[in-house]
Structures are given as structure tokens and as C-alpha cells.
C-alpha positions in Angstrom: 13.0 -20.0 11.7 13.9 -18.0 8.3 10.8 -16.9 7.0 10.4 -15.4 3.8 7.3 -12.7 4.3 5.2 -11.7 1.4 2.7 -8.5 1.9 2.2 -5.8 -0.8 1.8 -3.8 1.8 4.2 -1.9 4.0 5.8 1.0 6.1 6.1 3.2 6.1 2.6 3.1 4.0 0.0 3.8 6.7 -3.0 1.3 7.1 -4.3 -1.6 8.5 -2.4 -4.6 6.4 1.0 -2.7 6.7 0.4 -1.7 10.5 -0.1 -6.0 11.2 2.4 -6.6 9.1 5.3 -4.7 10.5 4.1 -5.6 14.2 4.0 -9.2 13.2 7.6 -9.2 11.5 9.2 -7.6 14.3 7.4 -9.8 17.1 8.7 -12.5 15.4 12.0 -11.0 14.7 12.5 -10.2 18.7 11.7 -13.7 19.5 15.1 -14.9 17.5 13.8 -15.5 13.9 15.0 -14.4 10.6 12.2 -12.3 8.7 13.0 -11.2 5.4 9.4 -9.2 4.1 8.7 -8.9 0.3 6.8 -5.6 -0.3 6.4 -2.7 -2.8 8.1 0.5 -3.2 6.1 2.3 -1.1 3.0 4.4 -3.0 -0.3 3.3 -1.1 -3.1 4.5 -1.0 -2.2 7.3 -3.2 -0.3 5.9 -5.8 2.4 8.4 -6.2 6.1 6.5 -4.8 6.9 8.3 -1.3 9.7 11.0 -0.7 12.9 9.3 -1.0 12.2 6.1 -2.8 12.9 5.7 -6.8 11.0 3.3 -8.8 13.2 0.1 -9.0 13.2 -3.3 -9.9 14.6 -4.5 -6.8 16.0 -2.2 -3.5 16.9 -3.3 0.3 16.8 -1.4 3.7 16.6 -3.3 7.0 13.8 -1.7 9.5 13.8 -2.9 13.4 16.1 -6.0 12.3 13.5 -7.2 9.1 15.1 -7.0 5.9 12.9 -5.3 3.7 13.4 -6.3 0.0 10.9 -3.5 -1.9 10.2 -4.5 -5.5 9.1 -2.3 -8.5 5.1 -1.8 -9.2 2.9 -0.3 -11.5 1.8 3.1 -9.9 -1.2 5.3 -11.3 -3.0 7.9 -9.3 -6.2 7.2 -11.1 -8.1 3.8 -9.7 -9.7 2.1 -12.5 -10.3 -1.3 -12.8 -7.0 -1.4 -15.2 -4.8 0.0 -13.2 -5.4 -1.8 -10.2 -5.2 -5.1 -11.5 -1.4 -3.6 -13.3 -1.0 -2.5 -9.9 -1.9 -5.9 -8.5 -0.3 -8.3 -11.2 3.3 -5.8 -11.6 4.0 -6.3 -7.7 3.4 -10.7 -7.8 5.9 -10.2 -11.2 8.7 -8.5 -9.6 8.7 -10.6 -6.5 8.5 -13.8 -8.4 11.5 -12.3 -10.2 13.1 -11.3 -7.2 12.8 -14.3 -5.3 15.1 -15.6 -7.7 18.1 -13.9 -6.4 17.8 -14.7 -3.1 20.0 -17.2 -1.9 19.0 -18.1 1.6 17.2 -21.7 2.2 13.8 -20.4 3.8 12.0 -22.5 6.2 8.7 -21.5 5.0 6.8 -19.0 2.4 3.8 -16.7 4.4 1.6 -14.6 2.5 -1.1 -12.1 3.7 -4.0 -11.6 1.1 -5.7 -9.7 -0.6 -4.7 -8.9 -3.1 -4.9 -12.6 -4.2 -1.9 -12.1 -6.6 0.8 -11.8 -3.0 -0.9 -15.3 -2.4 -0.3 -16.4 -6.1 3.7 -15.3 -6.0 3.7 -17.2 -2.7 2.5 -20.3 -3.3 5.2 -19.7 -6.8 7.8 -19.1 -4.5 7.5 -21.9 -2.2 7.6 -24.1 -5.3 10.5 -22.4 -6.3 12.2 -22.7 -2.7 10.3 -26.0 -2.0 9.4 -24.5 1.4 6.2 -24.9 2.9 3.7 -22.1 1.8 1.0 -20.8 4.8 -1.4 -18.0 3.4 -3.3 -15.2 5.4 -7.0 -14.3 4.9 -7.5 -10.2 5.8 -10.6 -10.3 3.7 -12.7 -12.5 0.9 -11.5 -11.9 -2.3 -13.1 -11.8 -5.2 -16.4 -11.6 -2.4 -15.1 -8.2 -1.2 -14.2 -6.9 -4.7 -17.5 -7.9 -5.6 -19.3 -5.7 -3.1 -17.2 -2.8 -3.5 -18.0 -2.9 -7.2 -14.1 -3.3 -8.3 -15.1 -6.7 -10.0 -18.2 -7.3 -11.9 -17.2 -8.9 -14.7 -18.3 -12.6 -14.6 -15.4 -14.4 -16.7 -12.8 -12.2 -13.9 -15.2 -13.1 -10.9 -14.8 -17.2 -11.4 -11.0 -16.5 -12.6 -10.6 -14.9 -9.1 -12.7 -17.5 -7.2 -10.7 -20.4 -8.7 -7.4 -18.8 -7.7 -9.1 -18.3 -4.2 -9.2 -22.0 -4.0 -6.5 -23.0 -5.4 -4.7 -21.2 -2.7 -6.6 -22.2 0.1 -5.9 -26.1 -0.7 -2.2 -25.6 -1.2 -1.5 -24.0 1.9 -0.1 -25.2 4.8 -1.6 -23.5 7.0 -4.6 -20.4 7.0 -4.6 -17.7 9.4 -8.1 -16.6 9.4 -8.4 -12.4 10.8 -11.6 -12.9 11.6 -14.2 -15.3 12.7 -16.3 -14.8 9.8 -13.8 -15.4 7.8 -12.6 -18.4 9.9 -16.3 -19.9 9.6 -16.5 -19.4 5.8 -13.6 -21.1 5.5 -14.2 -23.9 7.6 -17.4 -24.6 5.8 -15.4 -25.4 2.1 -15.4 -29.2 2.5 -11.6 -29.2 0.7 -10.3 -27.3 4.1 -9.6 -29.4 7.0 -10.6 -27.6 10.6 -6.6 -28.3 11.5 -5.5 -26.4 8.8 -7.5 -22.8 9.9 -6.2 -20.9 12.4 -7.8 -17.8 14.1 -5.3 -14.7 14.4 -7.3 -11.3 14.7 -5.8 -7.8 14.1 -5.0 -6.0 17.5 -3.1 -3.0 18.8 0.5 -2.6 20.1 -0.4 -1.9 23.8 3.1 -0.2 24.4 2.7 1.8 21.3 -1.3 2.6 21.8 -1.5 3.6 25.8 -3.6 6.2 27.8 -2.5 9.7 27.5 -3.1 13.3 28.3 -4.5 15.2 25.9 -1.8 17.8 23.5 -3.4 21.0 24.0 -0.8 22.2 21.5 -1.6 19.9 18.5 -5.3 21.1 19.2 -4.4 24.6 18.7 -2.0 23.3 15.6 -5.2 21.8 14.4 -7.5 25.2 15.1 -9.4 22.9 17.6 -10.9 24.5 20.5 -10.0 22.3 24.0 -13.3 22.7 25.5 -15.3 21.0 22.2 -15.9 17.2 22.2 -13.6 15.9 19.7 -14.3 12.7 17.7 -11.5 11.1 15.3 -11.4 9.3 12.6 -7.6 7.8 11.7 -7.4 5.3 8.8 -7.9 4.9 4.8 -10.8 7.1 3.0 -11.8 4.1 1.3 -14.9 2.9 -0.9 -16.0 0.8 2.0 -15.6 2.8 5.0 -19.2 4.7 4.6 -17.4 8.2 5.8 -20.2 10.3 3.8 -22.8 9.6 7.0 -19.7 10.7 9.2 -19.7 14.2 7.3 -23.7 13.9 7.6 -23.8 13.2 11.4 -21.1 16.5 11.7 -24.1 18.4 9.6 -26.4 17.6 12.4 -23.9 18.2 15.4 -22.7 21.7 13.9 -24.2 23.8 16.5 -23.5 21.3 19.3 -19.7 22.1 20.3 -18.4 19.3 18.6 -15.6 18.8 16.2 -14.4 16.2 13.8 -11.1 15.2 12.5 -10.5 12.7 9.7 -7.0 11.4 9.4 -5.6 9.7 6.6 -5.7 9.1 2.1 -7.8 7.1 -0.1 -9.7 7.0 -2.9 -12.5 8.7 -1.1 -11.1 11.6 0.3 -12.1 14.4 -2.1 -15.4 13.1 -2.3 -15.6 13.3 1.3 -14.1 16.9 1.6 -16.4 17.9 -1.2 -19.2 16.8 1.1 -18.4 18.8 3.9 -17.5 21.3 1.6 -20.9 21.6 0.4 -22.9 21.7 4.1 -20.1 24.6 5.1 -18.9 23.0 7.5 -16.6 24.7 10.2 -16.5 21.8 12.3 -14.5 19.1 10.4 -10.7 19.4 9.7 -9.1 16.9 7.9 -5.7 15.9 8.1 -2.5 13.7 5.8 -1.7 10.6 6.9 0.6 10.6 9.8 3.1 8.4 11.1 2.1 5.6 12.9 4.5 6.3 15.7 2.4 10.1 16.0 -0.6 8.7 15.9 -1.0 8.4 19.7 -0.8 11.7 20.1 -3.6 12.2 17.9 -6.1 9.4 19.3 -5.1 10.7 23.1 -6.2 14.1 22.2 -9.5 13.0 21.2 -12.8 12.5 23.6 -14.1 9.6 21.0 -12.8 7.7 18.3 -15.1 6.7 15.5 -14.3 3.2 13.2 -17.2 3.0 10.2 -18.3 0.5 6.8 -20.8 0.7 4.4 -24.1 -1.1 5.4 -23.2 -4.7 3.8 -23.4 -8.7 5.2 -19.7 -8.5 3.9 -18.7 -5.9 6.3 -20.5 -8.4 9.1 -16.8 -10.1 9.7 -14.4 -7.0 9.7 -12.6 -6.1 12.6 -11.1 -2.6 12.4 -7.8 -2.2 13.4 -8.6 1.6 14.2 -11.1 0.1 16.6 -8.7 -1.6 18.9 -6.2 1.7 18.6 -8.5 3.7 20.0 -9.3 1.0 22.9 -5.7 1.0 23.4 -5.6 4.1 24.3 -8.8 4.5 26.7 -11.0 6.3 24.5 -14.9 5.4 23.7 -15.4 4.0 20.2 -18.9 5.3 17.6 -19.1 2.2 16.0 -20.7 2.3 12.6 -19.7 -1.3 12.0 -22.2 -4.3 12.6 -21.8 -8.1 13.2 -18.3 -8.9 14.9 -16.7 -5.4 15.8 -20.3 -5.0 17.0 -19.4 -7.7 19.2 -16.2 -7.0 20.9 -17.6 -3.3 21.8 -20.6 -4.6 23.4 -18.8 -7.4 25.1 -16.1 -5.0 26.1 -18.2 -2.2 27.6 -15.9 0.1 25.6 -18.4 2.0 23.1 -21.6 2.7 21.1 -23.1 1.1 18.4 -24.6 3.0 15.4 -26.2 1.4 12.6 -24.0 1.8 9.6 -24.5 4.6 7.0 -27.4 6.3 9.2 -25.8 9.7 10.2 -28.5 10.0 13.0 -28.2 7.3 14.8 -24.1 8.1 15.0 -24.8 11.6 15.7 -27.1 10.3 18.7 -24.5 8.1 19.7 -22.3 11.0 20.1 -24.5 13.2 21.7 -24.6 10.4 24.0 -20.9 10.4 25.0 -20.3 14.0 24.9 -23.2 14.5 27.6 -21.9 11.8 29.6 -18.2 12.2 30.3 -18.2 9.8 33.5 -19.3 7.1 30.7 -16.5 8.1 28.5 -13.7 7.6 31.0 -15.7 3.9 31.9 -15.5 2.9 28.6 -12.5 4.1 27.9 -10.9 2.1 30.4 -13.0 -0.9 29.6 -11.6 -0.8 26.3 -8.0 -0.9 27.4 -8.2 -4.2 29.9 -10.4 -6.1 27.3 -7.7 -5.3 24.4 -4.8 -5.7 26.9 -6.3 -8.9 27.9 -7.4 -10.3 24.0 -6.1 -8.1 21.5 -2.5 -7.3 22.6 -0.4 -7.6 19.2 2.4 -9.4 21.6 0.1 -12.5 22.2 -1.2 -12.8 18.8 2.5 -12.5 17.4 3.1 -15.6 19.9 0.2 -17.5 18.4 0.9 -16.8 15.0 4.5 -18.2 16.0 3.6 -21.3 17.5 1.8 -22.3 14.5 4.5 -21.3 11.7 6.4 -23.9 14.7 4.0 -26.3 14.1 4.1 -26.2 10.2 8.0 -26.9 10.0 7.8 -29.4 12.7 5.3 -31.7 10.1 
């Protein structure tokens, strides 16, 4: 196949949606097909164009054997409502436009959403191409922007719904991340059950393995080996509820335990400000790192810590940082209810704690760092279940056999 691959998202940005991205691309890539990816010059979550890139309409580099054609967006540090949706509208303009100089016959359009506008400039490129357009769901948009409180406006909400639909009946085919989001579709009566697929986020198994711990980059980091160490690696974001994290470090500061939160977003300051203000010596935060470090990070850790807001929305998520720190053997706090809630419990391979209730997750804690024969179970646990389910490998097989299935029609 020659697939033309439409994310907004990409390495070497760090996060969720570029990390699935990327592993789906080259998966797909190693098993003989042609993957061209449409992306962004690279800016997230920051919005301030990486070292070594220039703002362009249109540049091309070739990563792993994907050609990456990155096109020009509106960046602003500052995240208001007007500069997201610039941000948002620039990048579905410039790939539209782009599209237009490419001269290879493409055997079908795939776009992962949200934002809804990477949908939009696929479904306009597959009528431009007349190739067959197949959309992925990560989340519910404008449902999620709703929540988050980046869309209130009433006129934008049903503008956004509509677009929603419309994308949902002209596709192909719809890879659903989640089950939630796989039920919620299969409930609109204008989706037919053969046209949702189920493809969940997982973890690159070779990549995400057990390890020893780096007594070095402990010692880098000012962390003491003999403290219980509990990570946090992905975005600062509005809905990761990080503030009862800092909280549940308030309560554990006398308890030799240590916190370290890796990664950007729009959070961050207020986070740091936070710990700031309880004096905190047990918290150390960290830039983003590269996803190929990372590892080293999470196997250095006793326990790794994936978190939302308390919301129904948050119900169907699956964090991608959840199945990393499987990957690699270590117990997961998990501040997430409803379907990450779960694959832990079926697992064996973590705690639960009730979302935004900092004593509950510093219990939790406790917990683990009292029990180290637990950790180690879990731990393990963790690694067959993803190994066995959540490999990225098998799902980059599945999502293959049904981009098959869409030319074959």
C-alpha cells in the first residue's frame, strides 16, 4: 500500500499521539508499505518551533524509511482560545495546500483526530486524490473540548459536532482507541458496526523492557537510591489532574519518597508553583526527553503514576504512559477511572486511586513502597498482560489488515 498519513502531531514532539503515530508508520513501513506522514513543524506542547527547524511552508526529511512532509503552522506560546483554533485551522491549510504538490497516486487517505481540522484536510484530500479516506478517533471532540473548557461557545460547539459527523459518515473506515469511544460510536445509528474498528494505544515492548535501575541518572537528578521513587512522564496538561500528585507529595514529605514529573504543557508552571508553595524538597521536575531515553527514566523508578481530572469523559481514556510503565515491569498509581481502571485490575499490575483525591494516591503509594515483594509481582504482571494485548507490533498488524480490507472493497 501507499498511504498518505495525516497527524498534526509528530517526532520528535514527545506525547501520546506522536509516540502511536510514529510506531504505527514505521510498523507499517517494515511490513513493505509506502508511508508518507503529513505533520507540523515541530512546536508541541510548547509552541515555540524546536532547535533546528525554520518555520516553512512546506520541508521534507525521511525518519526510519517514512517520509515526513512537515508543513507551516501558526505557533503562539500563549493558549487562548484564538490561538489554538489559528493553530488548529493553519496546519489543515498548509496540508491541504501541500497535498497538492504531491504527485504520487495514494491508495488511501488516514487521519488521526483530534484536532477535528487533520480529519477535515483528510477527508479534502481524499477528494482531491479520490482515495479512500479512514479517520482515527484518539478522543471525542468537541465532547472533550467541552469538558476541558476550550469550547463553550454554543454556535462553535454544534459547528464542531456537525463536522464530527460529517467525518464519521464519510469514512471508510474508524479506528476507535478505546472502547468507550468504540461504543459511542457504535451507538450513532448513521455508523454501521463494520465500519468501527477497535485499535488501543500500547507500548513498543522492545523499546519499553525491564531494566536495572541508573544509579547515575539518580545522582544527575539529586535523587537518593534508597527513597521510593514514583514518575510521572507525559504532557502537563489541563486534564491530567497533576495538582493532587503535588498534594499526595505534601503528605509523603517525611516518608522517603520522591517524585519526578517529566515532560511540557500548559500546566507546568502551575504545577511547579504548587510545589513551590508547600516547599517541597521531594519533587524534581524534568524537560521532556527523548522517547528513545525515556526507558532509562521509567526503569529507574520503583512506581510509575498515570492521572485525569475526575470526569465521565476521562471514563474511556487509556494512557499511553500506563502501558510504558507496564512495559517495563514497574507498578502503576492509577488516578484514572473507568477503562484504564480496568486493564490494571485485570492485569494485576497496579493500584487504583480515585482521581483528584491526593490521599487516596498517597495511600496507594504507601502501599507499594511498604510492600516491595508486591511491586516486583505487579511489575511483572504488567509486562506479560501488555506483551500479551498491548504490544504496539500486533496492533500495527491489525490496524494493517484493515487499511487491507478498505482497498480490497
Amino acid at each position: 500500500m501507499n498511504i498518505l498519513y495525516l497527524s498534526q502531531y509528530f517526532p520528535p514532539e514527545i506525547g501520546a499521539t506522536q509516540t502511536r503515530a510514529y510506531e504505527m508508520a514505521s510498523n507499517l513501513v517494515k511490513s513493505g508499505h509506502r508511508v508518507t506522514v503529513m505533520t507540523e513543524i515541530p512546536n508541541h506542547p510548547l509552541g515555540i518551533i524546536f532547535e533546528g527547524y525554520r518555520s516553512s511552508l512546506k520541508s521534507i526529511e525521511y525518519m526510519d524509511g517514512i517520509e515526513v512532509i512537515r508543513s507551516w503552522v501558526y505557533t503562539n506560546p500563549i493558549k487562548k482560545f484564538y490561538s489554538r483554533m489559528l493553530f488548529y485551522t493553519s496546519y489543515m491549510v498548509t496540508t491541504v495546500l501541500n497535498s497538492l504538490t504531491l504527485k504520487n497516486n495514494y491508495d488511501l487517505i488516514f487521519a488521526t483526530s483530534p484536532p477535528l481540522f487533520v480529519g477535515l484536510a483528510g477527508l479534502i484530500i481524499s477528494k482531491i486524490k479520490k482515495a479512500p479516506f479512514v479517520l482515527e478517533v484518539r478522543d471525542l471532540w468537541p465532547e472533550s473540548a467541552v469538558v476541558l473548557g476550550e469550547l463553550n461557545n454554543p454556535h462553535l460547539v454544534k459547528a464542531s459536532s456537525s463536522i464530527a459527523e460529517l467525518l464519521y459518515k464519510r469514512a471508510e473506515k474508524i479506528i476507535a482507541v478505546t472502547t468507550g469511544i468504540y461504543r459511542y460510536l457504535l451507538n450513532k445509528n448513521y455508523i454501521s458496526r463494520e465500519k468501527v474498528h477497535f485499535i488501543p494505544n500500547g507500548a513498543n515492548t522492545d523499546l519499553y523492557k525491564p531494566g536495572k535501575k541508573d544509579a547515575q541518572l539518580l545522582q544527575t537528578l539529586g535523587i537518593d537510591t534508597s527513597q521510593f521513587l514514583v514518575l510521572y512522564a507525559g504532557i502537563h496538561g489541563l486534564i491530567h489532574g497533576l495538582e493532587a500528585v503535588i498534594r499526595a507529595a505534601h503528605i509523603l514529605k517525611d516518608k522517603r519518597i520522591s517524585f519526578v514529573f517529566i515532560g511540557d504543557g500548559v500546566k507546568k508552571k502551575d504545577i511547579m508553583r504548587l510545589a513551590k508553595s508547600y516547599l517541597l524538597k521531594n519533587v524534581t521536575f524534568i524537560n521532556s526527553v527523548p522517547e528513545n531515553l525515556l526507558p532509562r527514566y521509567i526503569q529507574s523508578c520503583d512506581a510509575g503514576i498515570a492521572t485525569t481530572i475526575k470526569s465521565e469523559l476521562c471514563k474511556g481514556t487509556l494512557p499511553v504512559k500506563m502501558f510504558s510503565y507496564m512495559a517495563c515491569a514497574k507498578p502503576v498509581i492509577l488516578g484514572v477511572d473507568g477503562e484504564a481502571r480496568q486493564v490494571i485490575e485485570k492485569a494485576k499490575a497496579g493500584i487504583y486511586a480515585e482521581p483528584e483525591d491526593p490521599e487516596d494516591m498517597a495511600k496507594a503509594i504507601l502501599t507499594l513502597k511498604d510492600n516491595p515483594r508486591l511491586c516486583r509481582e505487579m511489575g511483572k504482571n504488567g509486562r506479560r498482560y501488555v506483551e500479551k494485548h498491548y504490544s504496539r507490533e500486533r496492533l500495527a498488524k491489525k490496524l494493517e489488515q484493515c487499511l487491507l480490507d478498505v482497498i480490497k472493497v
